[in-house]
C-alpha positions, 0 to 999 in steps of 0.5 A: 768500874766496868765501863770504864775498863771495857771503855778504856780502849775507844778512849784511848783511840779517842785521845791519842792525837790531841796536842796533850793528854795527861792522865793518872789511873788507879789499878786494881778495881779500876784497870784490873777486876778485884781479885782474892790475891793481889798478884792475880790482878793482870792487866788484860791483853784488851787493857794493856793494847789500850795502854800501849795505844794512848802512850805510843805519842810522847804528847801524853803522859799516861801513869798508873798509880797503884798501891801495889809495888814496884816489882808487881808493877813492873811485870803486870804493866811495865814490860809491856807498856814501857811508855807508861808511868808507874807510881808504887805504893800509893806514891812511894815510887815514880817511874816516869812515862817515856823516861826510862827504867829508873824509879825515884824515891818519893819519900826517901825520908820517910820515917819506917821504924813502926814497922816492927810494931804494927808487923806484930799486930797484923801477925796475931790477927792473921793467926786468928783470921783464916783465910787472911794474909800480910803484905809487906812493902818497903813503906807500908804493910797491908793486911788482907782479909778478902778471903776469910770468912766475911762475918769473921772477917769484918769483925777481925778488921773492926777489932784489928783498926781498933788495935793499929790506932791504939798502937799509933796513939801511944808511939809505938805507930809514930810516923805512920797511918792508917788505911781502910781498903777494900777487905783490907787494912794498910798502914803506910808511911804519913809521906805517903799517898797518891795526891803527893805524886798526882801533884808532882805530875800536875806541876809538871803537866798541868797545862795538859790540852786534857787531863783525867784522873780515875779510881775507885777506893779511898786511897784514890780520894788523895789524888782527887784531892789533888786536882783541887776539884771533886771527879765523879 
């Protein structure tokens, strides 16, 4: 989403005196270009001056909620944006705007012993996709296939959902989901998704003056869902 990337900076200018602006942002695709590797997603010295001037006022209350994790996060966006939200891993971990450092454990009890099981899976069809890569999170693993061939790619991950959703029928994926991405697939905790920690912020800011939520996959539907209402 282009414009609202370019346009993110006369937002903020915008909004920063209102009484209260609360606003949950997805990363990847929406704050930052998608890329072929993760890692290289950087928020851009544009992106990360809008941040710092919509957040400078303890009035708003601006997160990223990013399926990447906390580490990344951290580095990409929190260290120069310290005032900012971070939610981890689709809402696996919080770190709230003007709060400090700490990050809470949304789903503290969310059952991971899948991991092994789909790790295998993900295992044989890297080995048999050139050019595709694993993720590993402390609650989800991702498998990437954006740099692979795109005809053997897609139909590896065809063959690939096909394989996790057997897993998970018979148990052995007990506890877990899946995820369809954008040339990627996730499986991530059932605990786990952005509405969880969207509806946690509503409760806690929902009588915002102002409140806007963006993003551009199926993992951002979750958030939507939240606000009770369709975004465009």
């Amino acid at each position: 989403m282009r414009t609202c990337r370019g346009g993110l900076r006369t937002w903020a200018g915008g909004l920063t005196p209102s009484p209260l602006v609360s606003a949950a942002v997805g990363a990847q695709g929406t704050l930052t270009p998608i890329v072929q590797v993760p890692q290289l997603a950087i928020a851009s010295p544009a992106l990360i001056q809008a941040l710092q001037g919509l957040s400078q006022t303890r009035q708003n209350h601006v997160f990223i909620v990013s399926g990447r994790d906390q580490l990344f996060l951290e580095s990409a966006i929190g260290v120069h944006c310290p005032a900012v939200g971070l939610s981890a891993e689709h809402g696996t971990f919080l770190r709230m705007a003007h709060g400090g450092s700490e990050w809470l454990d949304m789903s503290a009890d969310a059952d991971v012993s899948w991991k092994p099981a789909i790790a295998m899976i993900f295992d044989d069809f890297t080995d048999r996709t050139p050019g595709s890569f694993i993720e590993h999170k402390r609650r989800a693993i991702t498998w990437h296939y954006r740099m692979a061939d795109p005809q053997h790619g897609a139909a590896m991950a065809q063959e690939c959902q096909a394989a996790l959703e057997t897993a998970i029928d018979n148990g052995s994926g007990a506890g877990a989901e899946i995820l369809v991405g954008k040339k990627n697939l996730e499986v991530r905790a059932k605990a786990t998704n952005k509405g969880v920690v969207v509806q946690r912020l509503l409760e806690r800011f929902g009588d915002a003056d102002f409140i806007i939520c963006a993003g551009d996959d199926r993992t951002d539907e979750d958030m939507f869902k939240a606000y009770g209402r369709p975004f465009a």
